[in-house]
C-alpha atoms as an extended CHARMM CRD file, in Angstrom:
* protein
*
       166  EXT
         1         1  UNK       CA            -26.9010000000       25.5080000000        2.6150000000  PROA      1               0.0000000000
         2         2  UNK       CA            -23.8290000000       23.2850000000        3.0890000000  PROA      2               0.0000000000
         3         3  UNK       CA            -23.5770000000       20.1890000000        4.6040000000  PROA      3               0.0000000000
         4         4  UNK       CA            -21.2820000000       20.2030000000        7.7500000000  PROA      4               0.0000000000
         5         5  UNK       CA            -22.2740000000       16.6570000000        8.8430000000  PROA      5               0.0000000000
         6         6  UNK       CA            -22.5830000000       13.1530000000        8.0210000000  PROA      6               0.0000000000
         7         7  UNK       CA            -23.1940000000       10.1100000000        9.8090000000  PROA      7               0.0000000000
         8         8  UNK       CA            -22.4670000000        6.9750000000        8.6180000000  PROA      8               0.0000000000
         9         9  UNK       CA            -23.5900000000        3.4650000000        9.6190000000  PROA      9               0.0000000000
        10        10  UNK       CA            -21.2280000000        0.4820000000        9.3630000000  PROA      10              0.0000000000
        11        11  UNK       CA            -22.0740000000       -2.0570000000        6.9220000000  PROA      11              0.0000000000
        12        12  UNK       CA            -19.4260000000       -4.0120000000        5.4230000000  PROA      12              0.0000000000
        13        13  UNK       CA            -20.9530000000       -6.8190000000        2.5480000000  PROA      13              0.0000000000
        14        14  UNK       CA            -19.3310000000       -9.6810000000        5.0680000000  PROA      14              0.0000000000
        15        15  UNK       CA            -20.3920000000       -8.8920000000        8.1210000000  PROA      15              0.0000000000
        16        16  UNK       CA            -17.6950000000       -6.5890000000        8.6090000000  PROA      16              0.0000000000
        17        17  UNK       CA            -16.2110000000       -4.3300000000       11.6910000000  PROA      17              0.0000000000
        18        18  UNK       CA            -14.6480000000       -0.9090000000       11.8600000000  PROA      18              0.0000000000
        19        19  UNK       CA            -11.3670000000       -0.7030000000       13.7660000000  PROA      19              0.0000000000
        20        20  UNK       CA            -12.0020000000        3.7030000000       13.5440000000  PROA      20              0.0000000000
        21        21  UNK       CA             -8.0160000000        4.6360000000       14.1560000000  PROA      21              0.0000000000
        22        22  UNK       CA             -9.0000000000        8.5870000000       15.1760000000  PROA      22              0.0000000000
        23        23  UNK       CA            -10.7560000000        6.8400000000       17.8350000000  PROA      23              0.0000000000
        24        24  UNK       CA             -9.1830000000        3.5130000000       18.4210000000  PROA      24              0.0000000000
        25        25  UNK       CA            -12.1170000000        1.6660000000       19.0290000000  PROA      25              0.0000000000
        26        26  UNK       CA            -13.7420000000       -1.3580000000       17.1330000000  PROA      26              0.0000000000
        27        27  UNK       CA            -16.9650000000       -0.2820000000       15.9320000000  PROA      27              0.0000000000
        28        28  UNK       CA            -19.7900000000       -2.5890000000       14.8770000000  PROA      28              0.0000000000
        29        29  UNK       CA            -20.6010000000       -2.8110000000       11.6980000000  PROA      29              0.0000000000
        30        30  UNK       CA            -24.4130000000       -4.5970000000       10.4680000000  PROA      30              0.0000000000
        31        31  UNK       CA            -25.1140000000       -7.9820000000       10.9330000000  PROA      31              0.0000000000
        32        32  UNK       CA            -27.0410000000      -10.0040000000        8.7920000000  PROA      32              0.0000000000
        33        33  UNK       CA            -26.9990000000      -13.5610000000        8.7200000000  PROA      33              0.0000000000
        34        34  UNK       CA            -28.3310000000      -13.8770000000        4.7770000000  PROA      34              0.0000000000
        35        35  UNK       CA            -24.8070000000      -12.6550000000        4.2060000000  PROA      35              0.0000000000
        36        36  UNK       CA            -23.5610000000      -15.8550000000        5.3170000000  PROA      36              0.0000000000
        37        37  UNK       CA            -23.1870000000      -19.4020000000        3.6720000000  PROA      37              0.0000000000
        38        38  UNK       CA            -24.8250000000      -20.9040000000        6.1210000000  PROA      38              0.0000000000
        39        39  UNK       CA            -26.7110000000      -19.2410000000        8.3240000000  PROA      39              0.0000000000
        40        40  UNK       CA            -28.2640000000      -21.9260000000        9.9310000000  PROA      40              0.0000000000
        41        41  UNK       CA            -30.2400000000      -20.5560000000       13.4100000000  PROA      41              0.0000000000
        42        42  UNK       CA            -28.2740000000      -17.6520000000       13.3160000000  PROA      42              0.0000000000
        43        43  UNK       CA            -31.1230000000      -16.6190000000       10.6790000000  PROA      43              0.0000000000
        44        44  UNK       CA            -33.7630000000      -17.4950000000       12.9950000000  PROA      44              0.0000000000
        45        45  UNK       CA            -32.8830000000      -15.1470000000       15.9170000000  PROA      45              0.0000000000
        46        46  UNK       CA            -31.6670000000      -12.2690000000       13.9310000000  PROA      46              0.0000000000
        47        47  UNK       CA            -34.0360000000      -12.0830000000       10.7420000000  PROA      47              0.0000000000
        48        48  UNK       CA            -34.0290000000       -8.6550000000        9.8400000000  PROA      48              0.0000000000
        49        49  UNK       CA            -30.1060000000       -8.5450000000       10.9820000000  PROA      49              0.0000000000
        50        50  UNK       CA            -28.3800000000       -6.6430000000       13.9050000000  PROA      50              0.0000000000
        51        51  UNK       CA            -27.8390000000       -3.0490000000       12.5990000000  PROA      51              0.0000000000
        52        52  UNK       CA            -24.1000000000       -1.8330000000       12.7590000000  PROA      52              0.0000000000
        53        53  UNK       CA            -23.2290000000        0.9770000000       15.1490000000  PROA      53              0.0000000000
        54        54  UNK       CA            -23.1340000000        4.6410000000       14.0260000000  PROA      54              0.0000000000
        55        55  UNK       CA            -20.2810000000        6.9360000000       13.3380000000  PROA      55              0.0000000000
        56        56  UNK       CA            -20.9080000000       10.7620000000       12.6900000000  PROA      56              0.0000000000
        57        57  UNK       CA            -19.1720000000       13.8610000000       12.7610000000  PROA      57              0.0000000000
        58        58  UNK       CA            -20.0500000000       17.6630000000       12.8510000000  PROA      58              0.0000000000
        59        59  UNK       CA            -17.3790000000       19.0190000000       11.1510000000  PROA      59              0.0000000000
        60        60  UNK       CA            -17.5340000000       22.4460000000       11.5460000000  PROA      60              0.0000000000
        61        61  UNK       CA            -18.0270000000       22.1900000000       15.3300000000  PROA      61              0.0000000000
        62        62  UNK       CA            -15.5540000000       19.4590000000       15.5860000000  PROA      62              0.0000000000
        63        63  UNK       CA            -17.7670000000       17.0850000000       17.1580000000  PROA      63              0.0000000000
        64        64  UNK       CA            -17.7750000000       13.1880000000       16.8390000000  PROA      64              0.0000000000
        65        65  UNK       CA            -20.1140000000       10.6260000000       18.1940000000  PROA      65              0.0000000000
        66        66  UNK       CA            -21.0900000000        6.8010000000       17.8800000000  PROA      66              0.0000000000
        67        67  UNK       CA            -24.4350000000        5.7770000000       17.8630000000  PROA      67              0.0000000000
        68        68  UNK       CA            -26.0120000000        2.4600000000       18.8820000000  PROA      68              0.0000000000
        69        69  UNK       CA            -28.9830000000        1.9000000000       16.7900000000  PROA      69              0.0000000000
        70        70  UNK       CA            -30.3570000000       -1.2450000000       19.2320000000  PROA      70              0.0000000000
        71        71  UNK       CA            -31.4520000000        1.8160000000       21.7720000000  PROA      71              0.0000000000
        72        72  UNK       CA            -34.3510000000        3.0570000000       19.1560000000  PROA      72              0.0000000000
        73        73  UNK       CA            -37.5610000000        1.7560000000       19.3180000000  PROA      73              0.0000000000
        74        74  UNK       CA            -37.8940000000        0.3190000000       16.1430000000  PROA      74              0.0000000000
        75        75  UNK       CA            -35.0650000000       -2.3660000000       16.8860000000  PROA      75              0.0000000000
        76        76  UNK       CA            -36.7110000000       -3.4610000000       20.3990000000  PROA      76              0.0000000000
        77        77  UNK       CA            -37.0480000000       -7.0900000000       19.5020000000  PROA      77              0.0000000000
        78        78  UNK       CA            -33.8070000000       -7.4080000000       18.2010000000  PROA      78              0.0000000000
        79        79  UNK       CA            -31.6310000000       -5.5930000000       21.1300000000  PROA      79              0.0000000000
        80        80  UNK       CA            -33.9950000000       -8.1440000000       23.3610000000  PROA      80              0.0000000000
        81        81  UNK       CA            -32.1940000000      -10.8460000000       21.8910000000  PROA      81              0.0000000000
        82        82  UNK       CA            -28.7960000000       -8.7000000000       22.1150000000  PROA      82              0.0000000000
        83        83  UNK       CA            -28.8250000000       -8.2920000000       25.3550000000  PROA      83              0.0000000000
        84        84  UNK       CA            -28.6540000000      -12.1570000000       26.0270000000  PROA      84              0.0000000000
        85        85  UNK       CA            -25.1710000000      -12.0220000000       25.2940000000  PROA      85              0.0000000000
        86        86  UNK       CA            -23.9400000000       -9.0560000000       27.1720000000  PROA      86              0.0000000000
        87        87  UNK       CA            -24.0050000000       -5.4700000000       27.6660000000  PROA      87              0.0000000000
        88        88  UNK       CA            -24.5750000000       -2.8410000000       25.3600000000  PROA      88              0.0000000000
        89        89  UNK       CA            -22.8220000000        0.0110000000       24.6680000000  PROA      89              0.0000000000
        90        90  UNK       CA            -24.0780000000        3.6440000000       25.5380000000  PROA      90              0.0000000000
        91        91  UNK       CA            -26.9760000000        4.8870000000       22.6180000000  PROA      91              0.0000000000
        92        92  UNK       CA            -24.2970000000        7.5420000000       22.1160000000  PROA      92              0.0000000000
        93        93  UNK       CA            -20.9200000000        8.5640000000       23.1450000000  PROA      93              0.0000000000
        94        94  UNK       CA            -19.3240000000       11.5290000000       22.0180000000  PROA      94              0.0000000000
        95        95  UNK       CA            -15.7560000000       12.9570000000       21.4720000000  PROA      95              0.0000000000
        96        96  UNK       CA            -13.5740000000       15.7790000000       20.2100000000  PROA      96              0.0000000000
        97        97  UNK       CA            -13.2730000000       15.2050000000       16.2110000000  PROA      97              0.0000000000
        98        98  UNK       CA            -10.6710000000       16.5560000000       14.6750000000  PROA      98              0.0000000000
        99        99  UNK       CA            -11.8460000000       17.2990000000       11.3720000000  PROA      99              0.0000000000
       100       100  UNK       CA             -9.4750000000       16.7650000000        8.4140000000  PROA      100             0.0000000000
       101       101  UNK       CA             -9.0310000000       13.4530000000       10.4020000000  PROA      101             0.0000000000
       102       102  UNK       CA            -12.5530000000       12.0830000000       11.0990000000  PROA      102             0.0000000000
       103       103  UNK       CA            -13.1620000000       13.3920000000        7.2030000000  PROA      103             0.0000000000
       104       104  UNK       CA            -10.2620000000       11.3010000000        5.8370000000  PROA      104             0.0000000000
       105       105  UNK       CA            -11.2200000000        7.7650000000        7.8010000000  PROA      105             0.0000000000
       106       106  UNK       CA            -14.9160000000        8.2170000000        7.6950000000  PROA      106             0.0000000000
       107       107  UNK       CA            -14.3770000000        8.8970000000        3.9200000000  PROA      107             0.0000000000
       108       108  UNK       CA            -12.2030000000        6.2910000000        3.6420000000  PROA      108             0.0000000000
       109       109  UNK       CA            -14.4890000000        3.5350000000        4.8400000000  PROA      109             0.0000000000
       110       110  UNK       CA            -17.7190000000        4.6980000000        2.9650000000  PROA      110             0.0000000000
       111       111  UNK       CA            -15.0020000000        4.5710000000       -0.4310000000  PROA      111             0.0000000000
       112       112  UNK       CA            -14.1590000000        0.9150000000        0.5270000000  PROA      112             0.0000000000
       113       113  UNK       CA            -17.6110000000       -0.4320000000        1.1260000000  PROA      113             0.0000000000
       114       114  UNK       CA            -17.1730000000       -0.6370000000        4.8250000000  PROA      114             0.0000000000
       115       115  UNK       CA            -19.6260000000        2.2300000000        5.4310000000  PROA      115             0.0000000000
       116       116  UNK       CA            -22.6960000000        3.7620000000        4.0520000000  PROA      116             0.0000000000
       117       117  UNK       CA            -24.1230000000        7.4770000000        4.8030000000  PROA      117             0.0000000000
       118       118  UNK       CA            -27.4420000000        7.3930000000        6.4670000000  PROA      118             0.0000000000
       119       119  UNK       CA            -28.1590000000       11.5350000000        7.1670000000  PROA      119             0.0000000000
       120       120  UNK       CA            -26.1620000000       14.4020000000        6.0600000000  PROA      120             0.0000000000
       121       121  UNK       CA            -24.0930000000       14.4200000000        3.5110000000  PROA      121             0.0000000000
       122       122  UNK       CA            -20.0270000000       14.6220000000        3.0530000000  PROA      122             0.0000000000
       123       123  UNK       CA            -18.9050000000       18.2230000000        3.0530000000  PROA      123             0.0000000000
       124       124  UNK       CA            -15.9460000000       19.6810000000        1.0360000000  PROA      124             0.0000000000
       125       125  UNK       CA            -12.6860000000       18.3660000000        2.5260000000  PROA      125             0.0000000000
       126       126  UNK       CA            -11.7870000000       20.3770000000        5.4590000000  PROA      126             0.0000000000
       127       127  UNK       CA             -8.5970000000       22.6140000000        5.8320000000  PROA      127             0.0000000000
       128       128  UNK       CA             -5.8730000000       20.8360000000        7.1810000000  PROA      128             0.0000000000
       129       129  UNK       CA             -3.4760000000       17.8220000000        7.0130000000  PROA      129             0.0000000000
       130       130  UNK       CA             -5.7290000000       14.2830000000        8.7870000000  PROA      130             0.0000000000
       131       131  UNK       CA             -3.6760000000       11.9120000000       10.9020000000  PROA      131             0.0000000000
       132       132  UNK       CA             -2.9590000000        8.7190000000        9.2100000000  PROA      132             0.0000000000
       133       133  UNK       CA             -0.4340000000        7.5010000000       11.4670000000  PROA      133             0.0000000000
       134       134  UNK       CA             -1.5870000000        5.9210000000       14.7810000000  PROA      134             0.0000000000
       135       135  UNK       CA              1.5060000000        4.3140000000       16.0060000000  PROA      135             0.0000000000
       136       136  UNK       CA              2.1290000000        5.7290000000       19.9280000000  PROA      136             0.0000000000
       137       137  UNK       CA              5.7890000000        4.8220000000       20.0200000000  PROA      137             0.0000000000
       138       138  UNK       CA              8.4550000000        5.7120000000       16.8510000000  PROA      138             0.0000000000
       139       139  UNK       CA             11.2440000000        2.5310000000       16.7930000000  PROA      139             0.0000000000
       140       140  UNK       CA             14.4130000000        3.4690000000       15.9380000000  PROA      140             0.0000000000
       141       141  UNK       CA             15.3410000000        3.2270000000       12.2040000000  PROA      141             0.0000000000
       142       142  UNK       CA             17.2390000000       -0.4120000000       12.3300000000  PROA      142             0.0000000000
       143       143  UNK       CA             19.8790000000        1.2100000000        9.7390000000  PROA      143             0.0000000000
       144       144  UNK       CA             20.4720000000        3.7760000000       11.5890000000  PROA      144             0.0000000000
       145       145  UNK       CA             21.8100000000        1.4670000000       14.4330000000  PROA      145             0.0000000000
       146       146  UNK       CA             23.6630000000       -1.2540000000       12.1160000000  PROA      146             0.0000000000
       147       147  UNK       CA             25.7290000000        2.2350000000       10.6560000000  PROA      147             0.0000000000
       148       148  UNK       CA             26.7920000000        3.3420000000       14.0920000000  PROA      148             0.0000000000
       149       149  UNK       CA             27.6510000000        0.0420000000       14.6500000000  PROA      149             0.0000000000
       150       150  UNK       CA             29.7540000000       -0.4280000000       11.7580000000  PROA      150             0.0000000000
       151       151  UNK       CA             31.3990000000        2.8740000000       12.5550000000  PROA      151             0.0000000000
       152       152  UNK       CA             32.5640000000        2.0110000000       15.8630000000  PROA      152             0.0000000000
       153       153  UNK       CA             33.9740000000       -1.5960000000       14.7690000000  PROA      153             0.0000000000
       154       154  UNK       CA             35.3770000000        0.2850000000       11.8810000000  PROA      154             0.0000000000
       155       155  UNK       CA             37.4270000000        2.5520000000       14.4690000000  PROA      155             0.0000000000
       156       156  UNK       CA             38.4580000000       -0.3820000000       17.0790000000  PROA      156             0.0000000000
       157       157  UNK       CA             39.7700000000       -2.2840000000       13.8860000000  PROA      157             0.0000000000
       158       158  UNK       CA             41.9570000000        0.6870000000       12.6730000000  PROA      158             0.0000000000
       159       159  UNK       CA             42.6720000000        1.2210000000       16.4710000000  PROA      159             0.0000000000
       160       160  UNK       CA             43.9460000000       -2.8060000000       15.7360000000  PROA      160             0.0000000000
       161       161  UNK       CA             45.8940000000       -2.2070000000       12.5940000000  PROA      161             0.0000000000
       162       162  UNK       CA             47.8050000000        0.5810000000       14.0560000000  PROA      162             0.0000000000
       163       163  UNK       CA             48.8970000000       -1.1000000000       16.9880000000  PROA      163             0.0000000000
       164       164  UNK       CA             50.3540000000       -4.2150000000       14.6190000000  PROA      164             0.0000000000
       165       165  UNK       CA             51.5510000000       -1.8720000000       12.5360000000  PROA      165             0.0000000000
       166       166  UNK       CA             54.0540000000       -0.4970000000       15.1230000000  PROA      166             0.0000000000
């Protein structure tokens, strides 16, 4: 049977975040104070490390999600010590994946070292072009602008010359 899923967790070698464009969200990647220089207490409240938040994807259903591993029972002593400094997130959101897209970033960061697979497996690469571009407005091509100008000087100048001329 194929794989149609994977989930990966976050888990950069310095302590790394995901900024996950599809979704624009930062997403936590594994903490682990041995990773550091100098870990100095850091190492005594966090020993085993904070484990980075979860991203998966059901491809063929086109279903996303991130996971927050502190909610399991197995990481109860270290979300105690979490939860000192704030909130956490929701043990799992969800959202509409689209699939050539989720494919292409989540494959992307498990390439670079950002991300390692945990269950599942990567599929084949779905049909379809992903969406590598995430900017929400388009600027004007500055070229574009400096020719128009130069067009419309070049007429009020010829505009010029004609008028001395007579």
């Amino acid at each position: 049977m194929k794989a149609t899923s994977v989930v990966v967790e976050i888990d950069g070698p310095l302590n790394e975040n995901l900024i996950f464009r599809p979704l624009g969200k930062r997403v936590r990647g594994r903490f682990d104070p041995r990773r550091m220089p100098d870990p100095g207490k850091l190492q005594q409240k966090f020993p085993t490390g904070i484990p980075g938040q979860r991203l998966g994807c059901d491809f063929a259903a086109g279903q996303g999600f991130i996971e927050e591993p502190l909610h399991a029972p197995e990481h109860a002593t270290v979300r105690a010590a979490v939860a000192k400094y704030g909130a956490l997130p929701p043990e799992r959101e969800t959202f509409p994946a689209h699939a050539p897209t989720w494919y292409f970033w989540l494959r992307g960061a498990c390439d670079c070292g950002l991300a390692h697979v945990v269950e599942g497996a990567f599929p084949d690469a779905p049909q379809g072009e992903p969406v590598t571009e995430f900017i929400t407005s388009k600027r004007p091509d500055p070229l574009t602008g400096l020719a128009a100008a130069i067009r419309e000087q070049t007429a009020v100048l010829s505009l010029l010359l004609d008028k001395l001329a007579k």
